[in-house]
PLY file of the C-alpha trace (Angstrom):
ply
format ascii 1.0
element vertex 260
property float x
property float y
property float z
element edge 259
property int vertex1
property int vertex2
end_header
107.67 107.22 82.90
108.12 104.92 85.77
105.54 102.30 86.54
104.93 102.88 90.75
104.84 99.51 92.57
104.15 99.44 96.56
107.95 97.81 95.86
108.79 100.61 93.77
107.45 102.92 96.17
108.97 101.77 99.58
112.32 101.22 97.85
112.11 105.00 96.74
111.47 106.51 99.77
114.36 104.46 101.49
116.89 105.81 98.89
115.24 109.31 99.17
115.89 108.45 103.32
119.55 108.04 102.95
120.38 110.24 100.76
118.51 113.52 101.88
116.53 114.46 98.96
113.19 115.25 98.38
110.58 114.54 95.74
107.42 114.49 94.35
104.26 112.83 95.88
103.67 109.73 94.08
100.06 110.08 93.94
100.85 113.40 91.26
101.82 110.33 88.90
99.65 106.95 90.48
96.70 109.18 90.95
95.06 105.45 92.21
97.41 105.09 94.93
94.92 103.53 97.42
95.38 103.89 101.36
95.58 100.06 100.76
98.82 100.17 98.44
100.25 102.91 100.69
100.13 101.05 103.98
101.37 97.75 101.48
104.16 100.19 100.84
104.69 101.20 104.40
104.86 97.60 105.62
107.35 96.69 102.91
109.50 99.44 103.87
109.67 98.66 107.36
111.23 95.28 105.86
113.39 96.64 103.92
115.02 98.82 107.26
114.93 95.18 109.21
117.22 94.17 106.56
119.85 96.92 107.24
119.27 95.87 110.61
116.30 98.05 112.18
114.57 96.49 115.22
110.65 97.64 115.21
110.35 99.35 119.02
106.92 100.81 118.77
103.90 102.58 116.71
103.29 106.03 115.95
100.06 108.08 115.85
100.06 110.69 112.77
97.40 113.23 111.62
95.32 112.48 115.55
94.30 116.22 115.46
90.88 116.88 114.46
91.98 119.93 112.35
94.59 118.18 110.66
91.87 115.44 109.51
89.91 117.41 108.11
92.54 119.05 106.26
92.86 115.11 104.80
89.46 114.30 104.73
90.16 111.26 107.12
88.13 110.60 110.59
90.79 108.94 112.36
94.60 108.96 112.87
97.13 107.18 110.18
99.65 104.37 111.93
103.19 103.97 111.42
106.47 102.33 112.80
109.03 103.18 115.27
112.32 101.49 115.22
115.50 102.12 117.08
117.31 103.51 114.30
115.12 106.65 115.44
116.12 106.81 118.79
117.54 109.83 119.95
118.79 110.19 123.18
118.09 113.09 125.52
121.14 115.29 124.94
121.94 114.64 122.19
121.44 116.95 119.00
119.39 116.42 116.18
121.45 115.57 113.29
120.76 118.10 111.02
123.27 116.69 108.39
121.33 113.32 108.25
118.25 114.74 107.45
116.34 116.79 105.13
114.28 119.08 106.62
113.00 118.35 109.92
110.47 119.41 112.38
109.54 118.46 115.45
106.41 118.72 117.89
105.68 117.70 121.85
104.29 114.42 122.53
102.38 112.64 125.26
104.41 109.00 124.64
103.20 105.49 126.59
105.42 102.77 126.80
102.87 98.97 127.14
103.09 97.11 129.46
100.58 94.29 128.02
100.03 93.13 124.37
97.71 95.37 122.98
95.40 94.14 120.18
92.07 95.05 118.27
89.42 95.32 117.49
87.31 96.48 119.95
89.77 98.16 121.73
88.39 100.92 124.14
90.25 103.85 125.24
89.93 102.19 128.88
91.25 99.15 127.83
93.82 100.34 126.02
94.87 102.77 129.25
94.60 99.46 130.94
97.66 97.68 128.72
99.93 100.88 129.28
103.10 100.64 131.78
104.40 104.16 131.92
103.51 107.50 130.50
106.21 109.65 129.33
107.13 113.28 127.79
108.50 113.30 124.60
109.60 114.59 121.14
108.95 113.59 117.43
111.47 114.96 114.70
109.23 114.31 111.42
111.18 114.38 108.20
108.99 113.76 105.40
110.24 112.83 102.61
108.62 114.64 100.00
109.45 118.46 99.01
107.92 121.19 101.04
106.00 118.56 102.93
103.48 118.27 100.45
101.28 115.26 100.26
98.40 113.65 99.85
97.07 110.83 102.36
98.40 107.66 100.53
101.74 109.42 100.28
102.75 109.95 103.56
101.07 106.86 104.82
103.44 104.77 102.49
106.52 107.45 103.74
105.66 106.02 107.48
103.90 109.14 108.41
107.17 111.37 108.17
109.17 109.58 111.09
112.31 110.03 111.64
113.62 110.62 115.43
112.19 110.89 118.32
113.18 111.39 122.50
111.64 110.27 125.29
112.34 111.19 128.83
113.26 108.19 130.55
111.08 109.10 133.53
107.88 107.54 133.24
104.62 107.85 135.25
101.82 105.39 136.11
98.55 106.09 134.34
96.76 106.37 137.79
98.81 108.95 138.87
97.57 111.48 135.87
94.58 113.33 134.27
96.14 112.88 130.36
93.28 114.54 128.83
94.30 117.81 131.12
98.03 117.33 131.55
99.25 120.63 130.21
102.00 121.00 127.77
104.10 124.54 127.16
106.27 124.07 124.25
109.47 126.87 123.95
111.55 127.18 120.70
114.68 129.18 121.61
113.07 130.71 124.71
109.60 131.81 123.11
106.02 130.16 123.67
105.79 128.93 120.39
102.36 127.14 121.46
100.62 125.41 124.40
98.12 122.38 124.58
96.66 119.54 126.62
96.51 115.95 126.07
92.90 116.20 125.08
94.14 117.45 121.89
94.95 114.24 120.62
91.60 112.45 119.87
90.01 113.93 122.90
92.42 111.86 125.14
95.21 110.12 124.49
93.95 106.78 125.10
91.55 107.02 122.45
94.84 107.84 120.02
95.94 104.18 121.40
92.74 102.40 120.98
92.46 103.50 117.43
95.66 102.21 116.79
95.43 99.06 118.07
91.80 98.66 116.42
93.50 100.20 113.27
96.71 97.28 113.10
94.26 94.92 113.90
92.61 95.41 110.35
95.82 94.80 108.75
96.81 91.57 111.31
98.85 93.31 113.48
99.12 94.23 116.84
100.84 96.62 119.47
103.59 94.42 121.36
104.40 94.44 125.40
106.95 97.14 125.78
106.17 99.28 122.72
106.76 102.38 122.60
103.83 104.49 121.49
103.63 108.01 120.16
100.40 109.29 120.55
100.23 112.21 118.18
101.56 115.61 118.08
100.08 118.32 121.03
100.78 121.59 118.79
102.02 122.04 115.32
105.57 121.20 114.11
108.29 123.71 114.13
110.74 123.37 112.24
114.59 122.36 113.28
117.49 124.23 112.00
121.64 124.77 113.10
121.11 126.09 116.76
117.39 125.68 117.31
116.42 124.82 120.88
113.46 123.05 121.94
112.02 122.41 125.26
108.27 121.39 126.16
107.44 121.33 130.04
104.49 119.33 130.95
102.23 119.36 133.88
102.98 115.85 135.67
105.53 114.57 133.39
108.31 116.79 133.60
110.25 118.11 130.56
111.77 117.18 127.23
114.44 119.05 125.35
116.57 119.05 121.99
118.67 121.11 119.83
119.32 121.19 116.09
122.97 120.92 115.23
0 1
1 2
2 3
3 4
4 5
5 6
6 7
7 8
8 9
9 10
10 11
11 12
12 13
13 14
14 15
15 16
16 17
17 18
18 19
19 20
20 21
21 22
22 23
23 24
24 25
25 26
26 27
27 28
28 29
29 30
30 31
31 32
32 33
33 34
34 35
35 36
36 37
37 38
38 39
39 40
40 41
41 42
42 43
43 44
44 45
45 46
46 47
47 48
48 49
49 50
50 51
51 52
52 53
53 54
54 55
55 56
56 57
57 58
58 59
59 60
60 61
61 62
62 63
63 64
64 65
65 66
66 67
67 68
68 69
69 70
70 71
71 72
72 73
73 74
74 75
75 76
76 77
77 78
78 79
79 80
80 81
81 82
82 83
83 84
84 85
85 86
86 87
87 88
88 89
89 90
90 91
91 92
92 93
93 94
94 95
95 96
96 97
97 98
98 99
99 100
100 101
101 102
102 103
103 104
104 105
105 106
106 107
107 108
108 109
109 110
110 111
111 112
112 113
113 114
114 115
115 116
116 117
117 118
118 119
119 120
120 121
121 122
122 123
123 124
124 125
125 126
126 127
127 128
128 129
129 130
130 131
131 132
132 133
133 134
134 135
135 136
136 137
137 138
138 139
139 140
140 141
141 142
142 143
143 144
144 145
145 146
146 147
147 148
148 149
149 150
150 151
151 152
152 153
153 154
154 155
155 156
156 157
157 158
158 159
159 160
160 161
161 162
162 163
163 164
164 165
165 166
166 167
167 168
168 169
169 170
170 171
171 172
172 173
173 174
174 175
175 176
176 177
177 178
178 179
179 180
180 181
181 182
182 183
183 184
184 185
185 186
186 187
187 188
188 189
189 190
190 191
191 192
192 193
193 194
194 195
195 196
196 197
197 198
198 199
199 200
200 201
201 202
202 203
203 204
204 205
205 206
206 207
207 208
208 209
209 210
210 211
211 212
212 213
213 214
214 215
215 216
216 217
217 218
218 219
219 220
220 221
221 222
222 223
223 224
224 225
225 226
226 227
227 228
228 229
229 230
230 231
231 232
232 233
233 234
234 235
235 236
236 237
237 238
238 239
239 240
240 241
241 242
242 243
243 244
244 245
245 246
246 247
247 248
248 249
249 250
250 251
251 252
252 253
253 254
254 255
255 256
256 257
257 258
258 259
């Protein structure tokens, strides 16, 4: 029976990465995984993709619905990292044969414009450090089979990130109400779901603040020119060979993808 390390752990979930398989949560065999090991194992996995090359781009909000924390009996949202690896640009088709089984959700995404860092971040301050506001999409992949997992397991499996697209028109904060800006998300034609930005934490911002306040526990900060997910709108749908996506927002236009 294998001893689980944080090493052991982020090196897993990097070979489980590249070569599209599934697994177990770790937590059914370290039932002591802490949230303290898991980010531990998050951080050294984001070193391990630096390695191979990965340059960090941004943060990502996970789990910033209400519902979904209660369902993980957390009171605030779980951080992860962004790098360019995940990139996906608008056109092109999520590559089904890359991953393992993918899903993706709307997303209200800010891109800094100021050095963003905790504690005592406010979500006015942190709407304050924030360049552009843009629509987007998150492609989560997690890692483990049928998406099941506790909280230290898909902390340490950077909160299920794999791709993500962001249309490359951005807004100024002044120029929008985020907590109302509406969001109609289509899969293949149908209204799969709608939502507003006050469905993550209330506000966006306050996504942002936490996360800042969040790093800043662990030393870290959000960097000038980040890009920041703020948390998924609806629920995830998942991806498969000819699935197309669109979500139209209010102010900030429209985002689209296909699975191919």
């Amino acid at each position: 029976m294998t001893q689980w390390t944080t090493e052991k752990v982020a090196r897993e979930l990097l070979g489980a990465e590249h070569e599209r398989r599934d697994r177990d949560p770790f937590t059914d065999a370290w039932p002591d995984f802490s949230l303290a090991d898991a980010y531990a194992a998050q951080d050294r996995l984001l070193d391990l993709k630096r390695e191979q090359g990965e340059r960090v781009i941004g943060v990502k909000l996970g789990l910033t619905s209400r519902a979904k924390q209660q369902r993980m009996g957390i009171s605030s949202p779980l951080t992860a990292w962004l790098t360019d690896a995940m990139v996906l640009p608008q056109g092109e088709p999520v590559p089904l044969g890359e991953l393992i089984h993918p899903r993706i959700e709307p997303e209200i995404v800010f891109v800094m414009g100021e050095r963003l860092e905790g504690p005592g971040v406010t979500g006015a301050t942190a709407l304050a450090a924030v360049r552009s506001v843009h629509a987007g999409f998150e492609i989560i992949d997690s890692r483990y089979r049928d998406f099941r997992f506790r909280l230290p397991d898909v902390v340490a499996d950077n909160a299920s990130s794999s791709r993500l697209v962001v249309n490359p028109t951005g807004y100024p904060v002044a120029d929008l109400d985020l907590a109302l800006e509406g969001c109609v998300f289509r899969v293949d034609g149908e209204v799969v779901d709608t939502a507003t930005g006050a469905a993550v934490q209330g506000h966006p911002a306050e996504a942002l603040a936490l996360a800042a306040n969040s790093l800043a526990a662990r030393g870290q900060a959000i960097e000038a020119g980040a890009l920041v997910l703020t948390g998924g709108l609806t629920d995830a749908v998942t991806v498969t060979e000819g699935t197309h996506a669109v979500a139209d927002f209010t102010r900030l236009g429209s985002v689209s993808v296909a699975g191919r």
